[in-house]
Legacy VTK file of the C-alpha trace (Angstrom):
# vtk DataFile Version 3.0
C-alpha trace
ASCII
DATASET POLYDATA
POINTS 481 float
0.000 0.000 0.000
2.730 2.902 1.210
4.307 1.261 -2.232
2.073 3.575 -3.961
3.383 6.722 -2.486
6.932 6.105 -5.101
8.186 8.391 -7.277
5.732 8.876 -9.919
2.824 8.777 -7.248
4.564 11.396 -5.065
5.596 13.422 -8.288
1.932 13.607 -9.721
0.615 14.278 -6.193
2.506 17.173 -5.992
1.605 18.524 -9.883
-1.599 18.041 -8.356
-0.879 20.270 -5.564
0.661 22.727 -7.239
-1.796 22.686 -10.081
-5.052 22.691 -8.263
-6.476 22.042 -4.582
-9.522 20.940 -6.358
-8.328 17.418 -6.724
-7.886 16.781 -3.269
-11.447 14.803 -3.119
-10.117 12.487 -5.922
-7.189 11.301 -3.208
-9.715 10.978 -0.380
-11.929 8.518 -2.477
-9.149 6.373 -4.216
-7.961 5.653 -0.641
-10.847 2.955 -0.089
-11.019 2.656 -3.510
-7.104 0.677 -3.280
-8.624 -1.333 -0.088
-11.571 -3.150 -2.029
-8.839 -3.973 -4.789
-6.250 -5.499 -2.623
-8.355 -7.446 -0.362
-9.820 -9.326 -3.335
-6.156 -9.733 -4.880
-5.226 -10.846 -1.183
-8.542 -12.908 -0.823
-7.303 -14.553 -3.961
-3.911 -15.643 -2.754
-5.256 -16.476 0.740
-7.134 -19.042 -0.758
-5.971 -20.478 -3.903
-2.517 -20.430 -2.876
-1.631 -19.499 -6.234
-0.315 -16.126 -8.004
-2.077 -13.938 -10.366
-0.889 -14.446 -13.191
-0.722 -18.536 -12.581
-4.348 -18.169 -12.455
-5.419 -15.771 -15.076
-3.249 -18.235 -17.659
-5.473 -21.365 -15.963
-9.113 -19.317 -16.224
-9.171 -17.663 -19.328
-6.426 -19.516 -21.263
-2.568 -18.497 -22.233
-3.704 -16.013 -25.280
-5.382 -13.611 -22.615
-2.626 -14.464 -20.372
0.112 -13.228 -22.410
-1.979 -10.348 -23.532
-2.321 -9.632 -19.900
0.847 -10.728 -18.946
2.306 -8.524 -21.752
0.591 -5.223 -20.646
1.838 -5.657 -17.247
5.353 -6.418 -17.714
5.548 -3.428 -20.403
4.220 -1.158 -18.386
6.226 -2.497 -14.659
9.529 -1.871 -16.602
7.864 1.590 -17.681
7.010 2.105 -14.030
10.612 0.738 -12.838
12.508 3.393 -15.059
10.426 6.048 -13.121
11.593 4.704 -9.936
15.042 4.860 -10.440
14.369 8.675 -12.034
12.942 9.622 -8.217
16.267 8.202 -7.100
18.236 10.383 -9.580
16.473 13.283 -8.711
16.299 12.938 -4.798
19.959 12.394 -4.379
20.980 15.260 -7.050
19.575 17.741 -4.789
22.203 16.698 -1.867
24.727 16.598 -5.188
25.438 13.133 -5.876
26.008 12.554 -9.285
23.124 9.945 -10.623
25.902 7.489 -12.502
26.736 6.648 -8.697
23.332 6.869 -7.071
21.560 4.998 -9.839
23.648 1.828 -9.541
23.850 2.155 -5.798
20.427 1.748 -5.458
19.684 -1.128 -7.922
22.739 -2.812 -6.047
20.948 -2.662 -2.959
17.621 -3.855 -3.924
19.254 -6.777 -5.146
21.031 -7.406 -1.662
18.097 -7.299 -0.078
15.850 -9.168 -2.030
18.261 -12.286 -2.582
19.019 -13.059 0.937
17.052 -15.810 0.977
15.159 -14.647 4.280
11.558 -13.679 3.785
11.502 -11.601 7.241
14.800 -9.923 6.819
13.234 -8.569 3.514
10.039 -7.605 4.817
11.872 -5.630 8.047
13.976 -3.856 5.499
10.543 -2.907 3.784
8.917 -2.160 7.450
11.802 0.705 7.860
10.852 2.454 4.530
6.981 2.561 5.270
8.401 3.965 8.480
10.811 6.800 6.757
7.744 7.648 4.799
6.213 9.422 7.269
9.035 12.004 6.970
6.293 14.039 4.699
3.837 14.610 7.566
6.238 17.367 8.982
7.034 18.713 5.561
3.256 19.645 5.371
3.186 20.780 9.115
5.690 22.920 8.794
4.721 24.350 5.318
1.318 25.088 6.313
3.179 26.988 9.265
5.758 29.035 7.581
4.149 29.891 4.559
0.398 30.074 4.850
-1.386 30.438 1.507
-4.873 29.968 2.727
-6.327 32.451 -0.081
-5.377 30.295 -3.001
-6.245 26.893 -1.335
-9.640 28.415 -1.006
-9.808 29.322 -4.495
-8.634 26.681 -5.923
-10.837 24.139 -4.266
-13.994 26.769 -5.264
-12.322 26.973 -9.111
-11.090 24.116 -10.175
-12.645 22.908 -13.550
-12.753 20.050 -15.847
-10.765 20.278 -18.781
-8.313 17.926 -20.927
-5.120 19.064 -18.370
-7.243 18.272 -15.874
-8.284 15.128 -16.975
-4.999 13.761 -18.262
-3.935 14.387 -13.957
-7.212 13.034 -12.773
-5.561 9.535 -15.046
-2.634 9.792 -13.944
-3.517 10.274 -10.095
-5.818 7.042 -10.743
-2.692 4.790 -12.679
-0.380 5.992 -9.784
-2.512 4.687 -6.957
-4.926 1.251 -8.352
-1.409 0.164 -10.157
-1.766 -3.236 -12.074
1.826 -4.123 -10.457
-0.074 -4.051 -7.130
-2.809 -7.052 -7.461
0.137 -9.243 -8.961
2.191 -8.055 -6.086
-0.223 -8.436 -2.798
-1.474 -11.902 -4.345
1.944 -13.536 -4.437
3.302 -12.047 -1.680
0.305 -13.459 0.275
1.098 -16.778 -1.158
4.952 -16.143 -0.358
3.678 -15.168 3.153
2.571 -18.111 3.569
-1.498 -16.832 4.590
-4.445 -19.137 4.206
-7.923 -17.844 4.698
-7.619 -18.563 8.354
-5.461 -15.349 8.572
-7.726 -13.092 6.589
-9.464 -10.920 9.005
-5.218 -9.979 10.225
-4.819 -9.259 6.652
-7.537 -7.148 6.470
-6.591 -4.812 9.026
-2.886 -5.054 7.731
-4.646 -3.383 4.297
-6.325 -0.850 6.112
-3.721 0.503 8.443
-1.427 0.623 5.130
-4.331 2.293 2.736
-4.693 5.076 6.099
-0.696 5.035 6.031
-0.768 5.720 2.045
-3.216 8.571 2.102
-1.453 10.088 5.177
1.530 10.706 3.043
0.196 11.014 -0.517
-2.506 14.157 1.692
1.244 15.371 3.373
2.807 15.672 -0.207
-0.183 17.507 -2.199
-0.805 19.838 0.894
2.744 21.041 1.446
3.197 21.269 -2.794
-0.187 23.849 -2.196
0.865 25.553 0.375
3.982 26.186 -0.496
4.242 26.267 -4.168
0.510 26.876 -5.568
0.536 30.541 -5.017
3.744 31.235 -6.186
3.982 32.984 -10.182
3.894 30.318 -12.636
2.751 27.569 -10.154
1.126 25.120 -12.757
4.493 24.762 -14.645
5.692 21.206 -12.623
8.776 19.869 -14.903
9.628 17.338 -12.435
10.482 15.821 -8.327
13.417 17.753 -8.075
11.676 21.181 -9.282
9.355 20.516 -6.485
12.636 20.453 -3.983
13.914 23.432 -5.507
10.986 24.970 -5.370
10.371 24.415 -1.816
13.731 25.190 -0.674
13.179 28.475 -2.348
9.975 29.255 -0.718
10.558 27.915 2.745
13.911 26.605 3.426
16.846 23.943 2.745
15.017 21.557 4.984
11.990 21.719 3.255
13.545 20.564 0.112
15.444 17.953 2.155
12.132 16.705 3.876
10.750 15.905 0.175
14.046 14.691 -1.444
14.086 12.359 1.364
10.590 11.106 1.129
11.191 11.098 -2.880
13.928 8.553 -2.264
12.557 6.264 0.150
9.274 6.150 -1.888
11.249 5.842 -4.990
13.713 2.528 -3.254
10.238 1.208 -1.725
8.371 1.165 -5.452
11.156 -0.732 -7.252
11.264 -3.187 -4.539
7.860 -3.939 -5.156
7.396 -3.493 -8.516
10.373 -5.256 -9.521
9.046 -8.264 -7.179
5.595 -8.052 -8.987
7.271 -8.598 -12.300
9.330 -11.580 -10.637
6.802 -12.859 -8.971
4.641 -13.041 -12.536
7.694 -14.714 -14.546
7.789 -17.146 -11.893
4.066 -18.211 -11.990
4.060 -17.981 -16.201
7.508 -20.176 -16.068
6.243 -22.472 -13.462
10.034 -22.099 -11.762
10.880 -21.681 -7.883
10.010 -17.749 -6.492
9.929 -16.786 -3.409
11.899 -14.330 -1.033
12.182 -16.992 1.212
14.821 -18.822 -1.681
18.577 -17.787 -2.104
19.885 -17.065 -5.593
21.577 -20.390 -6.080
17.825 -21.770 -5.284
15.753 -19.729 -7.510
18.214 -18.530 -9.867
15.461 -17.454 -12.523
13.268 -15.364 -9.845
16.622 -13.602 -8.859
17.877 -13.122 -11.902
14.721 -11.399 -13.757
14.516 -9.255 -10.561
18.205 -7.878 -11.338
17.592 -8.047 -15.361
14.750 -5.386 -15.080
17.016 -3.043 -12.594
19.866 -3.236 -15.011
17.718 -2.413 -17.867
15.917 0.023 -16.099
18.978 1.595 -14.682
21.077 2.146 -18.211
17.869 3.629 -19.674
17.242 6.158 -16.835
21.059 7.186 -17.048
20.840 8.209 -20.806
22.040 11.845 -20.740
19.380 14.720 -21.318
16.264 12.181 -20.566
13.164 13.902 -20.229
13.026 12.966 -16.356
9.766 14.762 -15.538
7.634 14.214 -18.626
8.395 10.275 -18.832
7.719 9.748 -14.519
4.081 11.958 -15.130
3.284 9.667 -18.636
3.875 6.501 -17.165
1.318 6.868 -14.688
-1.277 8.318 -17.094
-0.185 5.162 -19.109
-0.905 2.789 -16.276
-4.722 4.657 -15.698
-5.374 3.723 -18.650
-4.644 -0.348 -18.318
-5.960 -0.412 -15.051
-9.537 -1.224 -16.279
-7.683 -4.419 -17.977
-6.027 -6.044 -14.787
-9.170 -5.158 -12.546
-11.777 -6.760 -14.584
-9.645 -10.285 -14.634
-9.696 -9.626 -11.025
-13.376 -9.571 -10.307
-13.966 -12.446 -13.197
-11.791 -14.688 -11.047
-13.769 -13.309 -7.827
-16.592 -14.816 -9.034
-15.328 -17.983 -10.263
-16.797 -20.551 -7.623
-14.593 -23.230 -9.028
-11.642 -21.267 -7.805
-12.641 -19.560 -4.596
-16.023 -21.554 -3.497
-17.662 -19.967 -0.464
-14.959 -17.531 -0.808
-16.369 -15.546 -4.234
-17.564 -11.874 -4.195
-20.947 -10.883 -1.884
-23.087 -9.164 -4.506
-22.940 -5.487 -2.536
-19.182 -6.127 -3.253
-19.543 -6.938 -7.412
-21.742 -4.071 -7.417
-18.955 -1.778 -5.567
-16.308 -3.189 -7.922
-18.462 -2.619 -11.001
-18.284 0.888 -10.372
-15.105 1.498 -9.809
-14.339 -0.564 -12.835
-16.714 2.094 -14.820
-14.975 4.861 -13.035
-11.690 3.935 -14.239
-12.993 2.971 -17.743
-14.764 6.077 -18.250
-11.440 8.342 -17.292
-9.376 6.383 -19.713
-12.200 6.795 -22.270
-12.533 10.517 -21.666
-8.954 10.744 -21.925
-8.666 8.998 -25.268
-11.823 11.090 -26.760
-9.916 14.363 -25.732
-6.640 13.293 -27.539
-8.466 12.281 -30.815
-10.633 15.075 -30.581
-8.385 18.189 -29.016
-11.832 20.635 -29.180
-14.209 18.625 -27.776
-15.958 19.911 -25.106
-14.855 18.193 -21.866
-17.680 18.638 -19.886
-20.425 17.195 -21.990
-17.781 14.275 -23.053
-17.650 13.899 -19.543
-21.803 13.381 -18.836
-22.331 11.348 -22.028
-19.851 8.821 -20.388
-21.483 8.957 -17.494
-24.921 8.070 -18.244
-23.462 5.028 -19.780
-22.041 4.163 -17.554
-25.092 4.617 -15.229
-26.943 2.703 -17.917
-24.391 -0.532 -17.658
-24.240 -0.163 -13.832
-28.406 -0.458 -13.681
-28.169 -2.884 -16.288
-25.637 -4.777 -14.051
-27.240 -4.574 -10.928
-30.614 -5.659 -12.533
-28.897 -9.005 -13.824
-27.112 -9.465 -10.251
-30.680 -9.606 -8.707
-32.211 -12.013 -10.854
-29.259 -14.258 -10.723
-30.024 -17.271 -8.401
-28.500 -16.619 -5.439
-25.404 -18.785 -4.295
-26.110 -21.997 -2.072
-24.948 -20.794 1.425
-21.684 -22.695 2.705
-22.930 -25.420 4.718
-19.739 -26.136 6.840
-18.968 -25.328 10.101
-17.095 -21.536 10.506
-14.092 -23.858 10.823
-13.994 -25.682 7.634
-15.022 -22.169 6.336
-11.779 -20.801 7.799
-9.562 -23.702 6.066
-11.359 -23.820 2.771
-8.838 -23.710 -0.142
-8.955 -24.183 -3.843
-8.500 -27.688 -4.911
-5.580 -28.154 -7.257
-5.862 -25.984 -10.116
-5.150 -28.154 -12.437
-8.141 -30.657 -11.566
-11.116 -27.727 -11.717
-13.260 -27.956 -13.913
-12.595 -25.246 -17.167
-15.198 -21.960 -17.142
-17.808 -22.299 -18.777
-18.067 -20.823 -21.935
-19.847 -16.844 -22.349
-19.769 -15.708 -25.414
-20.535 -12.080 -23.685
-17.492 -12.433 -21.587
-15.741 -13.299 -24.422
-17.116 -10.059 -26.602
-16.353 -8.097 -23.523
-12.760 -8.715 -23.213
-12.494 -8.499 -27.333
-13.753 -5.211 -26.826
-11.928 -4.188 -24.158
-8.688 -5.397 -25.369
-9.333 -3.551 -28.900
-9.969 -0.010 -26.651
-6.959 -0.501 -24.535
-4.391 -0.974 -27.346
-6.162 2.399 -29.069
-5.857 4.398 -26.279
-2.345 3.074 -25.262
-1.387 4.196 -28.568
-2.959 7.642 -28.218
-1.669 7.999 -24.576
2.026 6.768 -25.533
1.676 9.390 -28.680
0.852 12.245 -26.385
4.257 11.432 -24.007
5.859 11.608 -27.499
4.389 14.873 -28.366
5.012 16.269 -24.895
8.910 15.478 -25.073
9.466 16.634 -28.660
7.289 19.770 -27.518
9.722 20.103 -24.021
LINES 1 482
481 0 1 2 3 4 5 6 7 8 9 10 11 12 13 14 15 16 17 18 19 20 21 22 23 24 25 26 27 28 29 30 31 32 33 34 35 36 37 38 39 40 41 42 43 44 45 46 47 48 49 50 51 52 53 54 55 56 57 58 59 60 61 62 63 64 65 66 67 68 69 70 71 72 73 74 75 76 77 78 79 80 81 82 83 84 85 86 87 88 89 90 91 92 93 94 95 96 97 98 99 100 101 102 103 104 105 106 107 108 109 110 111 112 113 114 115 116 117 118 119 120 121 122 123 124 125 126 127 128 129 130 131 132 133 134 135 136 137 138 139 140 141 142 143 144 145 146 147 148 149 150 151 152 153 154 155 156 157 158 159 160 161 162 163 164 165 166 167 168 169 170 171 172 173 174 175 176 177 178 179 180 181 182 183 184 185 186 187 188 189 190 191 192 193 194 195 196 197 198 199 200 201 202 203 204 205 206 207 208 209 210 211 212 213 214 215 216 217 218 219 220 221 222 223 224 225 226 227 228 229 230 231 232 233 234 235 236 237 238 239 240 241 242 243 244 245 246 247 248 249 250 251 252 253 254 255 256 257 258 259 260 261 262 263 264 265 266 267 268 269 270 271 272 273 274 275 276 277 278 279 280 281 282 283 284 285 286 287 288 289 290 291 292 293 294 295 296 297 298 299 300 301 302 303 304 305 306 307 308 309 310 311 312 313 314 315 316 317 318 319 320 321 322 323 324 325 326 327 328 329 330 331 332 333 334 335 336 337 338 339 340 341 342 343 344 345 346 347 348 349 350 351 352 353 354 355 356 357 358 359 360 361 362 363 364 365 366 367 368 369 370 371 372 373 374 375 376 377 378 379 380 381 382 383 384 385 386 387 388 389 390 391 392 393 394 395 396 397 398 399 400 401 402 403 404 405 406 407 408 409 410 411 412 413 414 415 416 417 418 419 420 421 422 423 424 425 426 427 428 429 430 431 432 433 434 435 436 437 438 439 440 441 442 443 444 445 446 447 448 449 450 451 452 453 454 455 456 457 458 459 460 461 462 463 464 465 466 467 468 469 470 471 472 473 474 475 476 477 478 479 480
């Protein structure tokens, strides 16, 4: 969860800040928004035993697991690059030359992660949550030295919808409901070694880490408007380590300190875990040994793809005269726009009975996870209309998506309640408690659905459209820079 606050989740946070108080209601609602998502990816791994992407290949079949499988590791390696860029630019302001921080840091990761020792990693990851909270003073103490309480006001009265605006509102979504993350908490559940016994722990272990991620995501866009929204030419973020200048300018040395420091830490923290996600997945596809508690002469393939992607990520990011800011901000618009792919595989295989049994979705939670699914699809879709069509009005785009969406949602919620409902589990609370999946190989296939199939035609076709148009409008922004 605190994952989320890395580098290109702290950077567009503070854009967001800096751009427009307005948004601050969009950070409030994604907060619960990342708890219903992760406790189905961890109810997933709780009970099946089994990764993500092991079971996404075994439900729907390997072409929609490699397309799925392909999206995700694109865009992890994307989201990797960005992570070493926070370290670049969080070090640079205390003047350490990137060619040395850069390879530090990947050197480290690697350390860590191939000691064999499960709890020795996840104390090392413990420590950075913990550092994270170094933004909470940050926004104290700008909110005390430099009070800007006129343009917070204003902006939260002003703000309006237009494509700028929308492209953040995408890019706040792909930083925080990150496909790495459901590949991530279901493995490391499995790695963890949780059944369903140990749910209700796991539970609260989501919630104190979605309160610990909005506490410092609020810190980071408070102290960016308080200390940097007023100021002449505000809205022009170019990237982290503007925002450090920035507030060293405004406030003091410390100040840019605070955030450099929280910049790195959040930066180290996301290419642990993202690099792990993409590890994790190979593993699963390959059907070799992964697992943090395995030693590199053990699991020699899990190891080694987790120090492949931080060597490849690491050359590219240390490419002179890279376009630090403009690739960190695009990679998250990028990943707001494949979320809708990654969370409708994960409420198909909620609802498979075969895999989870008394285990599947409630139908108050498919209806909660529809809409959010139609939230995200509909920003992605709003984005994509407003690149192919540059003078469309964003405001009426904006309500004609939105009774559609109202229109599937009814239509959804009329078909949920004349569906038969589920036979109640029969068993005693303790054979509820030690349910698990039988062995995947011996459940019976899905049945066929021709509408599920047209569905995920459809959705696949929109995706690589408006990955296209997204990855063109990166393109158009650097050549432009």
């Amino acid at each position: 969860m605190v994952a989320d606050n890395d580098a290109g989740g702290l950077s567009v946070y503070a854009q967001a800040g800096q751009d427009s108080m307005s948004l601050i209601w969009l950070l409030l609602l994604l907060a619960p928004v990342l708890y219903v998502i992760q406790e189905m990816a961890a109810r997933l791994g709780a009970v099946t035993g089994a990764g993500h992407a092991r079971l996404i290949f075994e439900r729907f079949g390997r072409r929609w697991g490699y397309f799925a499988l392909g999206d995700f590791l694109v865009l992890n390696l994307l989201t990797i690059i960005t992570e070493f860029i926070g370290v670049a630019l969080a070090l640079g302001y205390f003047g350490v030359n990137r060619y040395w921080a850069v390879p530090f840091a990947g050197l480290a990761l690697v350390v860590v992660t191939g000691i064999g020792s499960f709890r020795r990693w996840e104390l090392t990851m413990f420590s950075l949550v913990g550092l994270s909270l170094v933004a909470v003073p940050l926004a104290v103490f700008s909110g005390l030295q430099h009070p800007t309480t006129q343009y917070v006001s204003s902006a939260v009265s002003t703000g309006s919808l237009n494509g700028g605006i929308v492209l953040l509102v995408v890019a706040m979504i792909g930083t925080t409901v990150a496909p790495w993350q459901l590949f991530l908490q279901q493995s490391n559940v499995v790695d963890k070694r949780i059944t369903a016994r140990w749910l209700p722990y796991e539970r609260i272990d989501l919630a104190v880490g979605a309160v610990l991620f909005t506490i410092g995501a609020l810190a980071v866009f408070v102290a960016s408007a308080v200390a940097l929204g007023g100021s002449s030419g505000h809205s022009l973020f170019i990237d982290a380590s503007s925002v450090a200048d920035g507030l060293r300018a405004r406030i003091g040395w410390w100040a840019g300190a605070l955030f450099a420091t929280a910049l790195l830490n959040g930066s180290v923290l996301g290419a642990a875990a993202v690099t792990l996600s993409t590890s994790y997945a190979l593993g699963d596809v390959s059907g070799v040994k992964h697992s943090l508690h395995r030693r590199w002469r053990d699991a020699p393939i899990f190891h080694g793809s987790f120090g492949f992607c931080l060597l490849v990520a690491a050359v590219i990011v240390l490419i002179p005269h890279a376009p630090l800011g403009v690739v960190t901000v695009g990679v998250q618009v990028l990943a707001g726009v494949l979320v809708p792919s990654a969370t409708v595989f994960l409420l198909l295989l909620c609802n498979d009975r075969a895999v989870l049994g008394p285990w599947t979705n409630p139908r108050w939670l498919n209806v909660v996870a529809v809409f959010v699914v139609g939230i995200l699809i509909e920003m992605s879709a709003l984005l994509t209309l407003t690149t192919l069509f540059p003078g469309l009005h964003v405001a009426v785009a904006a309500v004609a998506l939105t009774m559609v969406w109202a229109a599937g949602l009814s239509a959804f919620w009329f078909a949920q309640a004349r569906t038969k409902k589920p036979v109640p589990f029969e068993g005693t609370p303790w054979e509820l408690a030690t349910w698990t999946m039988p062995r995947l190989e011996s459940l019976p296939p899905p049945a066929p659905s021709q509408s599920r199939t047209a569905g995920l035609v459809v959705l696949r076709v929109y995706l690589v459209v408006a990955g296209v148009l997204v990855a063109a409008r990166i393109a158009q922004a650097i050549v432009g820079g």
